[in-house]
C-alpha positions as CSV (number, residue, x, y, z in Angstrom):
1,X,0.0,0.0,0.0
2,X,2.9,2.4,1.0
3,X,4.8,1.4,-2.4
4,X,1.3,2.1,-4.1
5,X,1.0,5.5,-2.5
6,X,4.7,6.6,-3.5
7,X,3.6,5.9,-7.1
8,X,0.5,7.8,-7.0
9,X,2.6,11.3,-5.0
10,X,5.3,10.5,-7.9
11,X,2.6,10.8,-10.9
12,X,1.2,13.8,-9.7
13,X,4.5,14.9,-9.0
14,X,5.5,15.1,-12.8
15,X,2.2,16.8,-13.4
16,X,2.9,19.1,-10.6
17,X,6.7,19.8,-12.4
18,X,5.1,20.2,-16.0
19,X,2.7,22.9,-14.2
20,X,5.2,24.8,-12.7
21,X,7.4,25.2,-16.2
22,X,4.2,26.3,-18.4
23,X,3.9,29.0,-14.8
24,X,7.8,29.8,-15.7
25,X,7.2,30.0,-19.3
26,X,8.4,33.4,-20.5
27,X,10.1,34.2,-17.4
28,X,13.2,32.9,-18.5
29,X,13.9,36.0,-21.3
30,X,13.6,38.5,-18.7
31,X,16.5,39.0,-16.0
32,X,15.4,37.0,-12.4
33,X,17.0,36.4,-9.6
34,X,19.9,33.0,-9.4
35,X,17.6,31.2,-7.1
36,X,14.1,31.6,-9.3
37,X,16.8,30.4,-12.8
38,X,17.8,27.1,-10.5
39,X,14.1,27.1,-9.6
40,X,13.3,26.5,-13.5
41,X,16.6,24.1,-14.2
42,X,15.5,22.1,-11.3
43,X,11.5,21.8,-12.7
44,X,13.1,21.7,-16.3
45,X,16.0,18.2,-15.2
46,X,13.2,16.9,-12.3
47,X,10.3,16.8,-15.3
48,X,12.2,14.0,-17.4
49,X,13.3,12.6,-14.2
50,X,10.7,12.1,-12.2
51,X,8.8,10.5,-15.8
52,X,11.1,8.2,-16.0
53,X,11.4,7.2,-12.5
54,X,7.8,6.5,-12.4
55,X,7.7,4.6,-15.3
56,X,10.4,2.3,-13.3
57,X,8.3,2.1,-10.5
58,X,4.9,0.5,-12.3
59,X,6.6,-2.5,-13.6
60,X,6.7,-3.4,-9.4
61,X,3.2,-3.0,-8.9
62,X,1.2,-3.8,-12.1
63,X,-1.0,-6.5,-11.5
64,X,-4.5,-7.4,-12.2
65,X,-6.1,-5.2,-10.1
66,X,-4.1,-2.3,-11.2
67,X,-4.8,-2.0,-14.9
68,X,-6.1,1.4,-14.9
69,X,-1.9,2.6,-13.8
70,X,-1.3,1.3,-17.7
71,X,-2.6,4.6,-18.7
72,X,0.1,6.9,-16.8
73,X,2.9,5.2,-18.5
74,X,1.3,7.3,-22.2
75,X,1.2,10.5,-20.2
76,X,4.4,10.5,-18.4
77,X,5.8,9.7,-22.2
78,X,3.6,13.0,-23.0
79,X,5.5,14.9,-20.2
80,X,8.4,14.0,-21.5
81,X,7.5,15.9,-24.5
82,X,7.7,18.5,-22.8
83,X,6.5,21.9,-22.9
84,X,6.5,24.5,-26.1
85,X,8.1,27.4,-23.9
86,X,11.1,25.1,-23.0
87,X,12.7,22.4,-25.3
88,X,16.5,23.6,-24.3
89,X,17.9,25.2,-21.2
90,X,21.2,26.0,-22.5
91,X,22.9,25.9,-26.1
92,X,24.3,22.7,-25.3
93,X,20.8,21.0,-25.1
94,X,20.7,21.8,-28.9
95,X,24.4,20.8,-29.9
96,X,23.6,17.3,-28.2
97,X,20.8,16.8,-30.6
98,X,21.6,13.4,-32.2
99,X,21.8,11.9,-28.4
100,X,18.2,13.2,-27.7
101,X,17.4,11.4,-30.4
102,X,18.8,8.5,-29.2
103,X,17.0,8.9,-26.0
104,X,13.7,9.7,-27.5
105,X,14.0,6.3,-29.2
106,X,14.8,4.6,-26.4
107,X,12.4,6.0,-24.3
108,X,9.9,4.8,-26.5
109,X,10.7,1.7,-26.9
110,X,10.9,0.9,-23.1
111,X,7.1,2.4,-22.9
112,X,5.6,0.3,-25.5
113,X,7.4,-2.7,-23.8
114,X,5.5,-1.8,-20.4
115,X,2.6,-0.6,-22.0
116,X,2.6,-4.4,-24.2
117,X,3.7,-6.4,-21.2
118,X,1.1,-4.8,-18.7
119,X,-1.7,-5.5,-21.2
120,X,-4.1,-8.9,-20.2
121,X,-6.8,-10.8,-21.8
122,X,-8.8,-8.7,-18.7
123,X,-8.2,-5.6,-19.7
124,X,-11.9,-3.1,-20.7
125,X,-11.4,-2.7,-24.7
126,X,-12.2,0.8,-23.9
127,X,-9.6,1.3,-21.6
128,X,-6.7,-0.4,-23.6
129,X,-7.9,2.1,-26.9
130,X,-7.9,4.8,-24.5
131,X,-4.3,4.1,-23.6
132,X,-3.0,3.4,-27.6
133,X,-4.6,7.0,-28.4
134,X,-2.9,8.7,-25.6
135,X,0.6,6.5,-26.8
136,X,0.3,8.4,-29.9
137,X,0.2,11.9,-28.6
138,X,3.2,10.8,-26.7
139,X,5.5,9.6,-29.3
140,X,4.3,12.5,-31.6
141,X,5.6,14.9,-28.9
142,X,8.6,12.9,-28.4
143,X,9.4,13.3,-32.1
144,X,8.3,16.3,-32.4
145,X,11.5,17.8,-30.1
146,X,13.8,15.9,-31.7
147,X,13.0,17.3,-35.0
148,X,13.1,20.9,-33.5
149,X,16.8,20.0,-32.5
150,X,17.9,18.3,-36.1
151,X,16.2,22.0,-37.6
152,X,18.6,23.8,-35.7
153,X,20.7,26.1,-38.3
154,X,23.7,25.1,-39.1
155,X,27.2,26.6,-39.7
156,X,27.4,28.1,-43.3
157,X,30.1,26.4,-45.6
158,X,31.2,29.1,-47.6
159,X,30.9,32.6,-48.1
160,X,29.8,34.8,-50.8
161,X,32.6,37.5,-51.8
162,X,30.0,39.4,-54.4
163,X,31.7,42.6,-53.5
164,X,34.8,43.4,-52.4
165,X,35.2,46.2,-49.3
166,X,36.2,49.3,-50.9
167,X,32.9,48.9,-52.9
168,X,30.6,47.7,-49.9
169,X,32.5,50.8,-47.7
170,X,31.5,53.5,-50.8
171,X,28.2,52.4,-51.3
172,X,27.1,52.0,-47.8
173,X,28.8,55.6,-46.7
174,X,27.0,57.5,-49.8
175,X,23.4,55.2,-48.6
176,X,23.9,56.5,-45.0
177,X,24.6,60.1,-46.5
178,X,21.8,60.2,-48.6
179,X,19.3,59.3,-46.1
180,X,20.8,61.9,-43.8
181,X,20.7,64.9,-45.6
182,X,16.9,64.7,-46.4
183,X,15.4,68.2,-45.1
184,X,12.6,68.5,-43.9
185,X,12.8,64.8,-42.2
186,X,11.0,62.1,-44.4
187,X,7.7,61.1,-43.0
188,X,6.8,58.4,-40.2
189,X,7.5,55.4,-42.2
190,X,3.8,53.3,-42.1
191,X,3.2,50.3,-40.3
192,X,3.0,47.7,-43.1
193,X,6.8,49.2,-44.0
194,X,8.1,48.8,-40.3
195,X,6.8,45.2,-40.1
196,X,8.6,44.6,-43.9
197,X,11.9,45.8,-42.5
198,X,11.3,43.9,-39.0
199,X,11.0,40.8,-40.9
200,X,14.0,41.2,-42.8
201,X,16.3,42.0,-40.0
202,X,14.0,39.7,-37.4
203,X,16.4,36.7,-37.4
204,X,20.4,36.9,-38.4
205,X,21.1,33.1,-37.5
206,X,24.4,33.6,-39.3
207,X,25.7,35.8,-36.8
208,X,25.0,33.6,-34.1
209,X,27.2,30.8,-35.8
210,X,30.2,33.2,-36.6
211,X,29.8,33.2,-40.3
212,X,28.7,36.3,-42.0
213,X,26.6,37.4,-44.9
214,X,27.8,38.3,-48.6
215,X,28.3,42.2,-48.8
216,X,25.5,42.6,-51.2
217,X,23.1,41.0,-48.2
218,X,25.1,43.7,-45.6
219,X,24.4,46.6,-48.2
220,X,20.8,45.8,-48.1
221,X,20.1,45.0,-44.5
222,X,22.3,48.4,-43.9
223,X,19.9,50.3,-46.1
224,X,16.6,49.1,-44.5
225,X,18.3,49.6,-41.0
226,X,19.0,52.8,-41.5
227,X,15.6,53.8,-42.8
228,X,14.7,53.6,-39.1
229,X,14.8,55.7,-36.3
230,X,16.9,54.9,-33.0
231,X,13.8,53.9,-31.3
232,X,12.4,51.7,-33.9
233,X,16.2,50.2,-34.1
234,X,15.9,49.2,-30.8
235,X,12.6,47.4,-30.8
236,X,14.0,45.8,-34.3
237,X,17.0,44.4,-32.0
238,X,14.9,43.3,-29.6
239,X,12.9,41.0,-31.7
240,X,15.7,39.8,-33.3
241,X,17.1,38.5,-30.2
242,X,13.4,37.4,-28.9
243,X,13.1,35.4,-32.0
244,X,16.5,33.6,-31.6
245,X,15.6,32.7,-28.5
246,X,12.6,31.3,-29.7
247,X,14.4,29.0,-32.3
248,X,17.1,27.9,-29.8
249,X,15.3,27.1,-26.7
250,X,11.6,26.7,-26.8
251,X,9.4,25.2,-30.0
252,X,8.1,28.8,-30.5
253,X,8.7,29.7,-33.6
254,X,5.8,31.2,-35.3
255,X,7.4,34.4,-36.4
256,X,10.6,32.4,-37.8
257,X,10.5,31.4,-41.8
258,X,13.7,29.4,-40.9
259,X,12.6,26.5,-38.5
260,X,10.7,25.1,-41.6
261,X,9.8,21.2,-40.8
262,X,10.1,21.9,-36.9
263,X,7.5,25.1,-37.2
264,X,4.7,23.0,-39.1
265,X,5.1,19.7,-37.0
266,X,4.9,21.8,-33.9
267,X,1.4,23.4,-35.7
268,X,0.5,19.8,-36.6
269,X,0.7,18.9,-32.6
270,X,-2.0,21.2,-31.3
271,X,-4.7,19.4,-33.2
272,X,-4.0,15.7,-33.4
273,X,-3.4,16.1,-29.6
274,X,-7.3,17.4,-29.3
275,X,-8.6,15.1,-31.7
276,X,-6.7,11.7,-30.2
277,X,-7.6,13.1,-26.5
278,X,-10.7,14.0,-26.3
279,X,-11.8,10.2,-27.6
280,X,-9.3,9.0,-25.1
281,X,-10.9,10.8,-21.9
282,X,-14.7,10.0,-23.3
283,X,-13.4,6.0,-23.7
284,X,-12.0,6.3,-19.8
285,X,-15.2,7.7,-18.8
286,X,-17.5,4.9,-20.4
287,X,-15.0,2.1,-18.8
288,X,-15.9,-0.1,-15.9
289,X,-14.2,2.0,-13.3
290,X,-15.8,-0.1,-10.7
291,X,-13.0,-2.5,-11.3
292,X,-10.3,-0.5,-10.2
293,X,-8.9,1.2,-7.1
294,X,-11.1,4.7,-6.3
295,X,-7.8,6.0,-5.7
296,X,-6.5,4.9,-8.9
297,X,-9.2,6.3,-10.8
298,X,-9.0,9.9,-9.4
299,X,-5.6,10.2,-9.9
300,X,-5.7,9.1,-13.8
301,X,-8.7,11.6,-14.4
302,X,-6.8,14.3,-12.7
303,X,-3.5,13.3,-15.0
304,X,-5.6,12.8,-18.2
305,X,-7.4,16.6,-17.8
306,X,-4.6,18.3,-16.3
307,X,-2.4,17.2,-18.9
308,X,-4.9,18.2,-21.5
309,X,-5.6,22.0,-20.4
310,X,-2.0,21.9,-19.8
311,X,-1.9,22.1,-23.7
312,X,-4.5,23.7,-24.4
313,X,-3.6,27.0,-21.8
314,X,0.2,26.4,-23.7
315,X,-1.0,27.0,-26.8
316,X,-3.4,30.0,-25.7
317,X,-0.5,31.6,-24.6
318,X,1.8,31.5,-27.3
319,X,-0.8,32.6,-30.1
320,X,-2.3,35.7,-27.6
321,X,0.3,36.4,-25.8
322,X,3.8,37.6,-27.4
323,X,6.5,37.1,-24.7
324,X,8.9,39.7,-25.5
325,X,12.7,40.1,-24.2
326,X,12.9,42.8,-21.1
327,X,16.7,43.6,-20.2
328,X,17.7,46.5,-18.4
329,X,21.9,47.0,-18.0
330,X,23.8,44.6,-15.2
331,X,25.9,47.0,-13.1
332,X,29.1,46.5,-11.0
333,X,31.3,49.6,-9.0
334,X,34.3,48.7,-7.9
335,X,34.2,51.2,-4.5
336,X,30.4,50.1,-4.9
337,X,31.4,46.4,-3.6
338,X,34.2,47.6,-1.2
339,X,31.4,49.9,1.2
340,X,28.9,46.6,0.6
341,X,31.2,44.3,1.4
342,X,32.3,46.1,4.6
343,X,29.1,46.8,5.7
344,X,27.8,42.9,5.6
345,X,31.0,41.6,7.2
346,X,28.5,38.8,8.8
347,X,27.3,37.8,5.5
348,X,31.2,37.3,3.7
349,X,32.4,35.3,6.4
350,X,29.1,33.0,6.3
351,X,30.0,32.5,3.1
352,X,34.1,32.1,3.0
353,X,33.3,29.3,5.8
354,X,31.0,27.8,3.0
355,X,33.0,28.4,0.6
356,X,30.8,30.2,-1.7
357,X,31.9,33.5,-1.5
358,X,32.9,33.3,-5.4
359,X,28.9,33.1,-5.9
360,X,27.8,35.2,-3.9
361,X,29.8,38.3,-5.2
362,X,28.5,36.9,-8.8
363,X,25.2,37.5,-8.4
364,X,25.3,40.1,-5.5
365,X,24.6,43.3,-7.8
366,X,24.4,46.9,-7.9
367,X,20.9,48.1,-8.7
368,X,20.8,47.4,-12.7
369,X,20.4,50.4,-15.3
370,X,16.5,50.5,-16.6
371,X,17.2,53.1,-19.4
372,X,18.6,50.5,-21.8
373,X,17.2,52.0,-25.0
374,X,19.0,55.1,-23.9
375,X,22.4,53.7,-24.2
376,X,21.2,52.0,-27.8
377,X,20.4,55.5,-28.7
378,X,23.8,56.3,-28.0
379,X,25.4,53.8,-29.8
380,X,23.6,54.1,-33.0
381,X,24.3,57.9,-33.0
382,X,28.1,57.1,-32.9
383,X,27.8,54.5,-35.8
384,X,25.7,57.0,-37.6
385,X,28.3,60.0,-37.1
386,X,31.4,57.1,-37.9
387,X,29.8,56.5,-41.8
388,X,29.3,60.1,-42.2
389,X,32.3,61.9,-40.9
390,X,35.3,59.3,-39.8
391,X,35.1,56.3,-42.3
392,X,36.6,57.3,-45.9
393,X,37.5,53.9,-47.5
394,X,38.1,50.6,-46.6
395,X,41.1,51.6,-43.9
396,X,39.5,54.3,-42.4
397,X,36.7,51.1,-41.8
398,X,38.5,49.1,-39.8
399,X,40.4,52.0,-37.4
400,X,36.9,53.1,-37.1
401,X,36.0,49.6,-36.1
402,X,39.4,49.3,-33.5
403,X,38.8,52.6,-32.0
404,X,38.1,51.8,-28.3
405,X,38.4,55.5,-27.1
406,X,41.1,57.3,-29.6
407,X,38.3,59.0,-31.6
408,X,36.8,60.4,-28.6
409,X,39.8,61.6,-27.4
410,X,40.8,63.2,-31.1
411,X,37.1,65.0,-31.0
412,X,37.8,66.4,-27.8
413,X,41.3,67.4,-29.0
414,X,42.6,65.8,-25.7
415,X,44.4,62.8,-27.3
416,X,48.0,63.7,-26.3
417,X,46.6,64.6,-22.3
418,X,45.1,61.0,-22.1
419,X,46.2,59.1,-24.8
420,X,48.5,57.2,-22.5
421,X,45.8,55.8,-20.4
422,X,44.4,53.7,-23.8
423,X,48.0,52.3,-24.2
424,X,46.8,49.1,-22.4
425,X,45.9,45.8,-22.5
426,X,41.8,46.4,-23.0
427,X,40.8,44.7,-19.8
428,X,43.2,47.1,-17.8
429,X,41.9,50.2,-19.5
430,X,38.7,49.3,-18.6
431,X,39.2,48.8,-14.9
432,X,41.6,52.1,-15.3
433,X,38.4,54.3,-16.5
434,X,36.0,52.5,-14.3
435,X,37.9,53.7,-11.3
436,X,38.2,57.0,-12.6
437,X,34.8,57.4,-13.7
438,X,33.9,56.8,-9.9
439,X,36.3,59.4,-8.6
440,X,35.0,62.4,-11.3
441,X,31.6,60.8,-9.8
442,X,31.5,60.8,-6.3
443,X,33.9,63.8,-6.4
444,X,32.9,66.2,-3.0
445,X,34.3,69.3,-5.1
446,X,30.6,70.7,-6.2
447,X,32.1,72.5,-8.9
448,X,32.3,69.3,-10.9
449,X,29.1,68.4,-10.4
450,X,27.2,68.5,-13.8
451,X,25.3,72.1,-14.8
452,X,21.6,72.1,-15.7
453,X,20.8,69.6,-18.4
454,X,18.5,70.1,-21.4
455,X,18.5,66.6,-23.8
456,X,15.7,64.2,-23.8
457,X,18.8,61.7,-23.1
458,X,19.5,61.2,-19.9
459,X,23.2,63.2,-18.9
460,X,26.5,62.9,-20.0
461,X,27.6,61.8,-16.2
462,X,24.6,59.4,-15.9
463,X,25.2,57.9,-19.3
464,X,29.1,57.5,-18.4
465,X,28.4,55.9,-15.4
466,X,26.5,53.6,-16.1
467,X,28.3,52.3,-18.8
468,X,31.2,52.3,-16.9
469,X,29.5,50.3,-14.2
470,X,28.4,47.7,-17.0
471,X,31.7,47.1,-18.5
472,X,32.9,46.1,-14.7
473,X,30.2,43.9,-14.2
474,X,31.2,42.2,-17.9
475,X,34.8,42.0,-16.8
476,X,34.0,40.4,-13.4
477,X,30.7,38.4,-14.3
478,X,31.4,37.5,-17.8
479,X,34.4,38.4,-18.7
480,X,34.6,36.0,-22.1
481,X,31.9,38.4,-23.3
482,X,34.0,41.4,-22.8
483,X,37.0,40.2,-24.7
484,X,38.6,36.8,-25.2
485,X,41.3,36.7,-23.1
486,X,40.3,39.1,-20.8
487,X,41.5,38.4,-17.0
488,X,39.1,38.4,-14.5
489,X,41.4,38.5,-11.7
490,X,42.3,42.3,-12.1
491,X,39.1,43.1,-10.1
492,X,40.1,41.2,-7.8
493,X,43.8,42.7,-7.4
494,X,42.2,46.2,-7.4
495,X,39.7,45.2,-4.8
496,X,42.6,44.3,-2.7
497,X,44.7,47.2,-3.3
498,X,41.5,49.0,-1.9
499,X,41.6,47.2,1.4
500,X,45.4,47.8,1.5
501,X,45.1,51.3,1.3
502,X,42.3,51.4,3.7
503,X,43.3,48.7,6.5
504,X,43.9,51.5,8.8
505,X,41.0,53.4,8.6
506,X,38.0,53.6,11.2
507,X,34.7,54.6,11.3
508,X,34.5,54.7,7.2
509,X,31.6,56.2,5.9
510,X,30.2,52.8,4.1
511,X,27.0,54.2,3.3
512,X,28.2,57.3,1.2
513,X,30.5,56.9,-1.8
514,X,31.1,60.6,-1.4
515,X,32.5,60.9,1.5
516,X,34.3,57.7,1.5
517,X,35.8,58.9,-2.1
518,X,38.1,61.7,0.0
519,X,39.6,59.1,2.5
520,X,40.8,57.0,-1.1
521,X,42.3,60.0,-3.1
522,X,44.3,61.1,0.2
523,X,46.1,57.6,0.5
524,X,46.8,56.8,-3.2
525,X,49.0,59.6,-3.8
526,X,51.5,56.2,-2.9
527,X,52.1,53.7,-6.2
528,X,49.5,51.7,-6.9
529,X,47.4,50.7,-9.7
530,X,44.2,53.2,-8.3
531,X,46.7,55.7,-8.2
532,X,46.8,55.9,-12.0
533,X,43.1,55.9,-12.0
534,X,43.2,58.8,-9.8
535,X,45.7,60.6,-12.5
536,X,43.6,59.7,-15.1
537,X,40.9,61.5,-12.9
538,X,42.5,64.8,-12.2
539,X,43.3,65.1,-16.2
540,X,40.1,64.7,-16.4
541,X,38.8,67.7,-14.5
542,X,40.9,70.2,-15.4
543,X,39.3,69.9,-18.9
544,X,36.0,71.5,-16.7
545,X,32.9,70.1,-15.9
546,X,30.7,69.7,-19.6
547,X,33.7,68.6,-21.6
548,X,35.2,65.7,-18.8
549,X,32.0,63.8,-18.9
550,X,31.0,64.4,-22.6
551,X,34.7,62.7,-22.9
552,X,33.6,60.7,-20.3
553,X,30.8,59.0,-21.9
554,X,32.0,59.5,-25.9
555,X,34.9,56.7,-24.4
556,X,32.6,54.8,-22.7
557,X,30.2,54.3,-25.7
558,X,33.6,53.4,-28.1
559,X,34.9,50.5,-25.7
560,X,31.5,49.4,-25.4
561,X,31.5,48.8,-29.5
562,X,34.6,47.7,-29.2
563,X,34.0,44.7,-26.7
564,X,30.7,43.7,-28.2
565,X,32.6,43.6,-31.7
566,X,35.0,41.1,-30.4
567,X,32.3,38.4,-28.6
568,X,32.0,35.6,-31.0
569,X,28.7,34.4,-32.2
570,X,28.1,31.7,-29.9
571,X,28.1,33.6,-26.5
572,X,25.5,35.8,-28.0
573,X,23.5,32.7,-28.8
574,X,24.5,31.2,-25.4
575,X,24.2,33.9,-22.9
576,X,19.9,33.5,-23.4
577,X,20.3,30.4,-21.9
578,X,22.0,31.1,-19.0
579,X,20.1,34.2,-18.4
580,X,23.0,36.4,-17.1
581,X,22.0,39.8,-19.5
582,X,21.2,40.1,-22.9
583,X,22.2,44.3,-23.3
584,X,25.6,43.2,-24.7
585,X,23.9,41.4,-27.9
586,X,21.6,44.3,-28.3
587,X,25.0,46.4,-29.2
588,X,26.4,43.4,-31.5
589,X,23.2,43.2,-33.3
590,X,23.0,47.0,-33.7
591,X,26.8,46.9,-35.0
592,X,26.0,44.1,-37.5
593,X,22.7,45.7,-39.3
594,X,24.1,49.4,-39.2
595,X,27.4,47.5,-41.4
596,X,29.8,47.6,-38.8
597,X,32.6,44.8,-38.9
598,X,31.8,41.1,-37.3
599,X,33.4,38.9,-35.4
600,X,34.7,37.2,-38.2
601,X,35.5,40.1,-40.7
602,X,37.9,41.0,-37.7
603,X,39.3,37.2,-37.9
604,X,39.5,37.1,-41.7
605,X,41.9,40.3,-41.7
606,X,44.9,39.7,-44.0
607,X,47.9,42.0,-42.8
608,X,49.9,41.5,-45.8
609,X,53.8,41.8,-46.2
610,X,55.4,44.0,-48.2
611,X,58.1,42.6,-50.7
612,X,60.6,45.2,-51.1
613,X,63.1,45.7,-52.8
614,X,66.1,43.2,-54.0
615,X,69.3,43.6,-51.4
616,X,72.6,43.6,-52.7
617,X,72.7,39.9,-52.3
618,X,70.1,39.5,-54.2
619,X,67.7,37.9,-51.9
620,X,64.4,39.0,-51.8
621,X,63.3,41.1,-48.1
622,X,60.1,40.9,-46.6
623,X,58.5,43.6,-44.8
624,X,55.9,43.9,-42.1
């Protein structure tokens, strides 16, 4: 009876799990806490567990008396299905593709082998075609996801060179001139021309496998993105990402012309499933449940018509309601997790003793950004002003493509005052203006403080800093993302030179930046690595108040490009998955449709030798 009773809790148990993931659903595209993500990979690993573990358990406690259990073995193959909003919960799900298949096969053949061997002379007819309709729904879902992972798009093979730079660099620069010198403004484009252009740019898959398109494609995407404002750009962006998300980790894919045999066999599923269970729930009704255990009978209806509305409410939700991406922008301060830090002493020695401090600080972060379009806005302004008055030809391209703060610098006319802080590996300069970006900040000298602001973008100082505080929370959260190569450990070895400087100190003022800034500037005047930043800073005022944080946030913007220019493919298409932010792939995606350099333009770069002339030996020289 006990044995019995753990079968029963472990059926509804799957139900229960299949519940709580169509709850999750879109949840997952939106940034959410570390412990609500483990909530879902726990539901998302315990769903296929817990059907398989049951299915163990019958073949124990089948008998004669039990037939009616025969008909969970179809629905836990159904839950193992899955759900339509979750198929993958990270890119390797998709990579592993031919072993789910595998598995799939597998699983089905072990359910037909205790569906056949459970079967008796005794059985109601009524029940047993009950239980072969409801096996068909099953191995139709099974299939179903395994043909979504085989659909997946694949690496292209070669590459059309239809036009060579110079003529893609001309063509595009005279496009992007053309539409900007229209006075007065051309008129609101209408909606049926939006949607055209959203379609065309809605899905780049071969970005998201490092390969690129052929520069007549790049001319025309470049043209139609351009035809939009920063606003609509941003919303393009968006569903671009939302729809890759889509194809790589849930069988939503209405909106995607590319998923092809997956997309109709997932529009094939909705109906048979009505039309096989229906029949199957009015056969269970009309059987002799008198024959069978009261509590074996609730607990099939309750599996048979949860499961049903289960699909039914999945499919209501995916063709009324549009689950759309919503990121805002991660942020991490360096003297932002110094005061914290001190001021939870308690909590970091919990967690040393648990040794979890490493997570903790991972996904213990500032207050995030919520002005994300405003950053976008910046970024497409700098493309914009790069076609039309920096990029000239095909080598005026790719500076404009390397610059990670020298164009700023040259605007400003400040290049040989600060030049030397951009002579750096990228991660150091990064941490270098981070740290200096907090000290113009948190400076208690008022007359820094930024002068009456008219813009309907938010100001220079605010923009500045919160890019700054982004590109530290890519360097120490996901520093892959920020550059390959780029070390991680530097925020730890500032962090330390912090609490070197300050091991002395009492009574700090943990709770205000500002007045704890003072007690930092008077004890790095001593060599260490803040001490440059602190250079950096005072160079930085004395260029006064409007110009230090237009410089500010013009070199902000440029490393931002820069970094998202250098992220391969594939950690754009993996980061979804893990959920740790998305704003980075907003940029990448902006650079790629406004015709900036990808990933692997930058690879293919040919630095080609010189032959010079013949020496007096009359061996030929190469030159770099």
């Amino acid at each position: 009876m006990v044995g019995e009773w753990q079968l029963r809790i472990l059926v509804l148990g799957s139900l229960g799990v299949q519940c709580l993931l169509v709850i999750f659903r879109g949840r997952r595209k939106s940034r959410i806490p570390a412990w609500y993500r483990l909530f879902i990979w726990l539901s998302y690993l315990g769903s296929d567990a817990l059907a398989l573990f049951n299915r163990q358990k019958k073949g124990h406690y089948n008998n004669g008396s039990h037939d009616l259990e025969v008909v969970w073995a179809p629905i836990l193959l159904i839950h193992l299905g899955g759900q339509i909003f979750i198929t993958a919960y990270n890119i390797e799900d998709n990579e592993l593709w031919r072993r789910h298949v595998l598995t799939a096969v597998s699983q089905i053949t072990v359910a037909l082998y205790v569906f056949c061997k459970s079967c008796s002379s005794s059985t109601d007819r009524r029940i047993l075609v009950a239980e072969i309709l409801l096996f068909i729904i099953g191995v139709v879902k099974c299939s179903i996801t395994q043909v979504f992972y085989s659909g997946l798009p694949q690496k292209a093979s070669a590459i059309s060179k239809e036009r060579d730079l110079e003529s893609f660099v001309k063509d595009a620069r005279a496009s992007l001139i053309k539409s900007c010198s229209h006075y007065p403004p051309p008129p609101l484009l209408k909606e049926e021309r939006i949607n055209s252009l959203m379609k065309r740019l809605r899905l780049p898959n071969n970005l998201f496998v490092d390969s690129t398109y052929p520069f007549s494609d790049r001319l025309d995407n470049l043209r139609c993105f351009w035809s939009l404002n920063a606003e609509l750009a941003y919303y393009v962006i968006l569903d671009g990402l939302s729809s890759v998300f889509n194809l790589l980790y849930t069988r939503n894919k209405s909106d995607i012309k590319h998923a092809n045999a997956a997309t109709y066999c997932c529009m094939l599923t909705w109906p048979l499933t009505l039309a096989l269970a229906i029949p199957a729930i009015g056969l269970l009704h009309s059987g002799h449940k008198q024959a069978y255990s009261h509590e074996d009978v609730i607990v099939t209806f309750v599996m048979v018509y949860g499961t049903l509305l289960l699909h039914i409410v999945s499919a209501f939700i995916v063709l009324k309601s549009a689950i759309d991406l919503h990121d805002t922008v991660p942020q991490k301060s360096l003297i932002g997790s110094f005061a914290r830090k001190r001021r939870h002493k308690g909590l970091i020695a919990i967690t040393n003793w648990l040794q979890c401090k490493g997570l903790l600080d991972q996904y213990w972060c500032m207050k995030p950004y919520d002005k994300p379009m405003d950053v976008t806005r910046l970024v497409y302004m700098y493309v914009r002003d790069g076609w039309t008055k920096y990029i000239q030809d095909a080598e005026s391209y790719r500076r404009f493509n390397d610059n990670m703060g020298q164009w700023a610098l040259e605007r400003a006319q400040c290049g040989e005052l600060l030049g030397w802080s951009l002579e750096r590996p990228f991660d150091e300069i990064v941490l270098l203006w981070h740290v200096a970006t907090d000290f113009c900040f948190n400076m208690p000298d008022k007359s820094y403080l930024p002068t009456e602001f008219h813009s309907p973008l938010p100001s220079p100082r605010e923009m500045g800093r919160a890019i700054s505080n982004y590109m530290m929370h890519l360097l120490f959260a996901n520093p892959e993302m920020l550059m390959a190569g780029t070390r991680r450990n530097l925020f730890e070895t500032a962090y330390k030179e912090l609490l070197v400087i300050l091991k002395d100190e009492k009574d700090l003022p943990l709770n205000d930046e500002e007045k704890l800034m003072p007690m930092i500037i008077d004890k790095v005047k001593i060599t260490y690595f803040i001490h440059d930043a602190w250079l950096l800073a005072q160079e930085l005022m004395a260029l006064g108040n409007e110009k230090m944080w237009d410089v500010i946030r013009d070199v902000w913007v440029e490393m931002l490009c820069f970094s998202a220019g250098r992220c391969r493919g594939y950690l754009h298409a993996k980061n979804p998955g893990s959920g740790v932010e998305y704003y980075l792939s907003y940029v990448w995606l902006l650079l790629s449709h406004a015709g900036m350099e990808t990933f692997s333009d930058k690879l293919q770069r040919r630095q080609q030798p010189r032959l010079s002339s013949k020496g007096t030996s009359g061996q030929t020289r190469w030159c770099p």
